[in-house]
N, C-alpha and C positions, 0 to 999 in steps of 0.2 A: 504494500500500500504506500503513496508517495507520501512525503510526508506532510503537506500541505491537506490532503484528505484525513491526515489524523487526525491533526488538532483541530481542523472543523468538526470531523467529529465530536471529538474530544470537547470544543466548546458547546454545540448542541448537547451535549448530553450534563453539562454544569450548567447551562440554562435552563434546563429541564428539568433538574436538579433546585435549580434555585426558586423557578415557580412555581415545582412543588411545595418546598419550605413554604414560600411564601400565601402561598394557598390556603397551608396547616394553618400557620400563625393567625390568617384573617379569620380562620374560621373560629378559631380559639377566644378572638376578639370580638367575633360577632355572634351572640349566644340571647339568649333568656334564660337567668339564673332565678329560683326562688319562683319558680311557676306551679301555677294551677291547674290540678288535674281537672277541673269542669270548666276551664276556658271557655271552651264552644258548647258546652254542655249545660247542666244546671237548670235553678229555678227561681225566679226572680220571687220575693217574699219581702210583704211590707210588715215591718215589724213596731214595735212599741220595747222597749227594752228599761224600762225604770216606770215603775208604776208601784201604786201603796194603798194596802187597806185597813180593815180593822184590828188588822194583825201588828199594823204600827200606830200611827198618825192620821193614817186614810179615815173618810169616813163612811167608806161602801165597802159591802162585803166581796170576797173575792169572785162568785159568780155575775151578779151585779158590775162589776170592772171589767168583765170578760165578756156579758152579752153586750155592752156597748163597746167594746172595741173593735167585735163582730160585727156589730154594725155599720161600724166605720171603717170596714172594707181592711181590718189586720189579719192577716197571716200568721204570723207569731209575737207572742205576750212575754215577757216576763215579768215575774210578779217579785219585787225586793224589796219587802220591808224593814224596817229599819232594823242593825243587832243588835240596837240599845238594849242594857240586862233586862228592865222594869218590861220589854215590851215583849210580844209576845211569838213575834217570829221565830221559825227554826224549833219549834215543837210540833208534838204529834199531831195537835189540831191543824196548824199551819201545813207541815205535809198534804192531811188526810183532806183539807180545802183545795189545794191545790189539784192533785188525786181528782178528785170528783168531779173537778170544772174540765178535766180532761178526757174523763169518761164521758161527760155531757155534750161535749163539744170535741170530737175528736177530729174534725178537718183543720181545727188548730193547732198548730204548734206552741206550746204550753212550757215555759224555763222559768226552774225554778232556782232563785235568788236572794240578794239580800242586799243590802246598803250599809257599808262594812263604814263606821267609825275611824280612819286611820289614823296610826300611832305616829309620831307624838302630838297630835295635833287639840287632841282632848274634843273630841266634837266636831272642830273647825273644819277638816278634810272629809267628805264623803267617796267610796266609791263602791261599783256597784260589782257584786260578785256572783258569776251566773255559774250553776253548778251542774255538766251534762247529768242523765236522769239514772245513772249507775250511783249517783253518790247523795242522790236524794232521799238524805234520812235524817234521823237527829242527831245519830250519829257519829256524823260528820258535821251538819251546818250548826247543831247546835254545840259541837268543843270548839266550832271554830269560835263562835259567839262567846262562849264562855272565857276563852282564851285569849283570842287575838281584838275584842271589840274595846276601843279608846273611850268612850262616851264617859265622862267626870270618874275619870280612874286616874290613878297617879302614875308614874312610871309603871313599863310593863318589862322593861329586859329585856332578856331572852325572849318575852312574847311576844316584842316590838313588830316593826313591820320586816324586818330582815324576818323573824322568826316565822310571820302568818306564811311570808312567800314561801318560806322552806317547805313547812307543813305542805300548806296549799301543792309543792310540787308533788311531796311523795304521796298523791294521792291519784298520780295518772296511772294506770295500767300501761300504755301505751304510750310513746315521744307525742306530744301533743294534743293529748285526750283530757285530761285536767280541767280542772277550773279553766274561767279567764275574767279579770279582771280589767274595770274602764273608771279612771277618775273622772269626779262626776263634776259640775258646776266650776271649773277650776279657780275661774277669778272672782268667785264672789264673793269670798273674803281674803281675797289678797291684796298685798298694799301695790303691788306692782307687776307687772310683766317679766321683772327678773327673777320676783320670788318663785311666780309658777312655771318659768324653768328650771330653777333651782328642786322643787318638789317631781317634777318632771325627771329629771335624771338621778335623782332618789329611787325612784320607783322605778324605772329602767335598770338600773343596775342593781336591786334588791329582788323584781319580780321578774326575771330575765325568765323565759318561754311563761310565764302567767299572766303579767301585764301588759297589755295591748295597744292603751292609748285613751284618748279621752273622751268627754262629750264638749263637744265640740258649738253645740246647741241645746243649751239649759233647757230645763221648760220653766211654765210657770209665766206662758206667753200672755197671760190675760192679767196679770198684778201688778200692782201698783208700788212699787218703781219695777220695772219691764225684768222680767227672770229672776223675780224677789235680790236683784243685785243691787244693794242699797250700801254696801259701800266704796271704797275709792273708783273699783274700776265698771265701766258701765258696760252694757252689751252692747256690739257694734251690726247694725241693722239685725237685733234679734241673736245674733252670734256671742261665741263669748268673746270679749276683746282680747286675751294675753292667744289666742287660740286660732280663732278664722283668719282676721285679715293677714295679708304679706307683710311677714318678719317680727310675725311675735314669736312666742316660746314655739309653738308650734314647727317652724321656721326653723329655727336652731335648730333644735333635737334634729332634724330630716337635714339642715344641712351637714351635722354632724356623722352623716351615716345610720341614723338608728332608724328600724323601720318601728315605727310608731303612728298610729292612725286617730284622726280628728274629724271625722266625717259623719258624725255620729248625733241624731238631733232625737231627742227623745220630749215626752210630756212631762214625768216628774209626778205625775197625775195624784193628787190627794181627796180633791172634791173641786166642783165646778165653784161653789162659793169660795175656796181659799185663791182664784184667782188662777183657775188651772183649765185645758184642755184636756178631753177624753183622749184616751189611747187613738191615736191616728185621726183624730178627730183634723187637727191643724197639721203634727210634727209627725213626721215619720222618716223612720230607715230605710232606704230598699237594698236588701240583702241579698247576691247573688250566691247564693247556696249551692253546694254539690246535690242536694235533694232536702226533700221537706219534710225535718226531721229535727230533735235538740242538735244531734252531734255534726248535723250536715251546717246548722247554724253557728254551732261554735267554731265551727274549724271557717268558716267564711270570714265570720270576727276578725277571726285571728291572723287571717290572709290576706284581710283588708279588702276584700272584695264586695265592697257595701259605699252609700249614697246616702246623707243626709237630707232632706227635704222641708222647707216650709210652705203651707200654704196649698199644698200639692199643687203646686205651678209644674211639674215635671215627674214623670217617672220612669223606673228603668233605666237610667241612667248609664253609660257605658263612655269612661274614659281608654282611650289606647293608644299605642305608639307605633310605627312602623318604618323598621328600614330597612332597604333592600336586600335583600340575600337572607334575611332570615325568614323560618319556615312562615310564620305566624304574625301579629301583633301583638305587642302587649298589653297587659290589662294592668289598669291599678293594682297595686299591690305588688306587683310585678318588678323585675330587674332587668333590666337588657345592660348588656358587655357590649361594648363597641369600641371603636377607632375617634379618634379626634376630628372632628368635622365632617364623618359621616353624616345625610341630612336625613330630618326625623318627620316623618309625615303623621302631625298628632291627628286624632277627630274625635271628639264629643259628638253622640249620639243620643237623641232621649226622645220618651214619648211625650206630647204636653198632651192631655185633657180636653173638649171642649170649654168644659168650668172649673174653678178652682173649687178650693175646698168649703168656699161659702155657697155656688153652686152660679156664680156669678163668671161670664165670659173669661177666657182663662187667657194666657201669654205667655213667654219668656221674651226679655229685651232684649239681652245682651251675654254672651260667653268670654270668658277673663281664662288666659291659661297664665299659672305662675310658675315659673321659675326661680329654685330655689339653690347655691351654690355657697364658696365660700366668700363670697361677698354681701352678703344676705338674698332679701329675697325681692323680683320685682315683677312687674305686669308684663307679660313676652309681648300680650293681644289682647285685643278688646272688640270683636265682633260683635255685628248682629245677629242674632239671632233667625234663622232661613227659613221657609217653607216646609223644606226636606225631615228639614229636624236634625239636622248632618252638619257640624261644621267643623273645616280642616284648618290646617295652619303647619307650614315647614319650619324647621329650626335647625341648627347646624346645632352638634355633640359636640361641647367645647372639652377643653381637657380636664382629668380629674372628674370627682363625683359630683351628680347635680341630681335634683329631682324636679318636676314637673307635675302639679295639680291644676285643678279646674272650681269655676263656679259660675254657676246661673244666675241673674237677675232679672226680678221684674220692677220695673221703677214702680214707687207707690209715691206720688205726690206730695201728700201729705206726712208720709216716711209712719216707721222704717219703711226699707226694701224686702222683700222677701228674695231667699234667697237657694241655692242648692251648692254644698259643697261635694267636691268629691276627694278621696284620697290618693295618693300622688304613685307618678310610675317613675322609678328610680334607674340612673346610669352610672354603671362603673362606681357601684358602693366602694368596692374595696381600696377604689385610688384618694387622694388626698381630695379633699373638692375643691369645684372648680369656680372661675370667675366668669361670671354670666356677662360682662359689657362686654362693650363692642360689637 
């Protein structure tokens, strides 16, 4: 062979060579990490997730709280009242109520729960602890109660909140079967925005695979002052302020890499006179579930694959990302690995309603995507809102980690806004994050 024919060989076959490698590496770079087995699958489910009766503070009985959530077109309940000692959750009766509104009602999805006191905070921190229906006894809800609940107790120790999480772990059968756990109202009694990040990554690094995130959307939407939020910080259109809007706590923690979810709008529901909405009456979840079931709904929770709502201006909500070469889209909750300036074809998709939730001509305005990186967080877009009910928007994958969330608006004149958040689809967690200008 001459020798001018080797080395051409020779170099076609190190080119060939090289865009293999390099093939390997993009594809290594271009992935969905931390995906969802009912991506395409599943069942959308409006839920109600903090509600309360005579078992705490409520003042309707737990059947009573279930036929009108029925009413109002919910899917799934859970029912958490409060683990103050004096009160009477997390006993036999409380079970054996529960039990029975599930036998009465079995096209419901029915979670049973509590409103967990957290330590240290003596009262002041609530959050809401939903227990799949393996651990639905006394138990279990009632040593947690006995044990881990803060309500005018003095130091707890070892029972602290490091201790509840621990318990709370060795209680899964299975890698993420357990509890799960959502702080509830965050800013209502905080002095500021840094404290309820501060509580925020307490609870992140204390409840690691139990703790999931927040509510995002107090209730308590008919009181006076708005989400009984009567001190420093106020709710921001209905929202909670350290939580919804771009570059509060919320913000941090996601720029930080931590998946943590804020999408979450519930009633709080006690009685229509304390200044409250029925279960889905106004506020509601909608929970993309691998099926409709407690455990199909815990594990969505947990995967962030759920939609806050006010007003029921929108449902079904489906945030996603798409870049080329991968098999799929991602879904909130979601990860995608990628390359530096790959472009990202996001789209929000929802149904809106003819009427809203008062039964009055219904709309969305406006779609806001946020981006969120190591230079905090800001508004990528601000569309209208289309016909289709479909709206796209491209964006270049800067370097480092960044996440990207969504929200709906309908202008109300008069204000608030009503509004829909959703929770965020995340890129390249594991690198340092990134800087969203330019």
């Amino acid at each position: 062979m001459p020798t001018y024919v080797a080395a051409a060989t020779a170099s076609v076959a190190l080119t060939l060579g090289m865009w293999a490698i390099a093939i390997s590496q993009s594809a290594n770079r271009l992935r969905i990490d931390d995906g969802v087995a009912w991506h395409s699958t599943g069942v959308w489910l409006k839920a109600e997730t903090h509600v309360h009766t005579k078992f705490s503070d409520g003042l309707h009985a737990v059947d009573e709280v279930i036929g009108r959530a029925l009413a109002n077109g919910c899917d799934v309940v859970a029912v958490t009242d409060h683990a103050d000692r004096q009160m009477t959750a997390a006993t036999a009766e409380y079970h054996a109520a529960i039990a029975a509104a599930r036998v009465a009602h079995p096209t419901l999805v029915l979670v049973t729960g509590l409103e967990w006191n957290v330590p240290p905070a003596r009262g002041d921190d609530h959050a809401v602890v939903l227990f799949p229906t393996a651990l639905e006894s006394v138990a279990v809800t009632g040593e947690f109660k006995r044990r881990f609940d803060d309500y005018d107790r003095g130091p707890l120790g070892a029972d602290g909140v490091s201790g509840a999480f621990a318990w709370l772990r060795t209680l899964a059968t299975v890698e993420g079967s357990g509890p799960i756990v959502f702080l509830n109202h965050p800013a209502r009694k905080a002095a500021d925005t840094a404290a309820v990040e501060r509580r925020l990554r307490e609870l992140l690094e204390a409840g690691s695979g139990i703790f999931a995130g927040v509510e995002g959307a107090p209730g308590h939407q008919k009181a006076t002052p708005l989400g009984a939020y009567g001190g420093a910080m106020k709710p921001d259109d209905r929202w909670d302020s350290a939580i919804a809007p771009p570059g509060g706590a919320w913000d941090a923690r996601l720029a930080a890499g931590d998946k943590v979810w804020g999408a979450l709008s519930t009633a709080d529901f006690h009685a229509e006179r304390s200044g409250d909405y029925w279960p889905c009456q106004f506020s509601a979840t909608w929970i993309h579930a691998p099926d409709r079931s407690v455990a199909g709904v815990i594990k969505a929770l947990r995967a962030g694959t759920f939609v806050g709502v006010h007003g029921g201006i929108a449902e079904q909500i489906r945030l996603s990302a798409m870049i080329r070469g991968l098999p799929r889209a991602a879904l909130a909750g979601e990860s995608i690995v990628a390359p530096a300036g790959a472009r990202v074809t996001l789209e929000l998709r929802a149904t809106v309603p003819g009427v809203d939730w008062s039964g009055q001509p219904n709309r969305v305005d406006e779609v806001e995507f946020i981006g969120i990186g190591q230079d905090g967080a800001r508004s990528l877009a601000r569309l209208p809102w289309p016909p289709t009910g479909v709206v796209t928007y491209e964006v270049a994958v800067p370097a480092g980690s960044f996440a990207i969330r969504a929200r709906g608006r309908r202008i109300v004149e008069e204000g608030p806004d009503l509004l829909f958040y959703t929770n965020p689809v995340f890129f390249n967690r594991a690198e340092s994050p990134a800087r969203l200008g330019g």
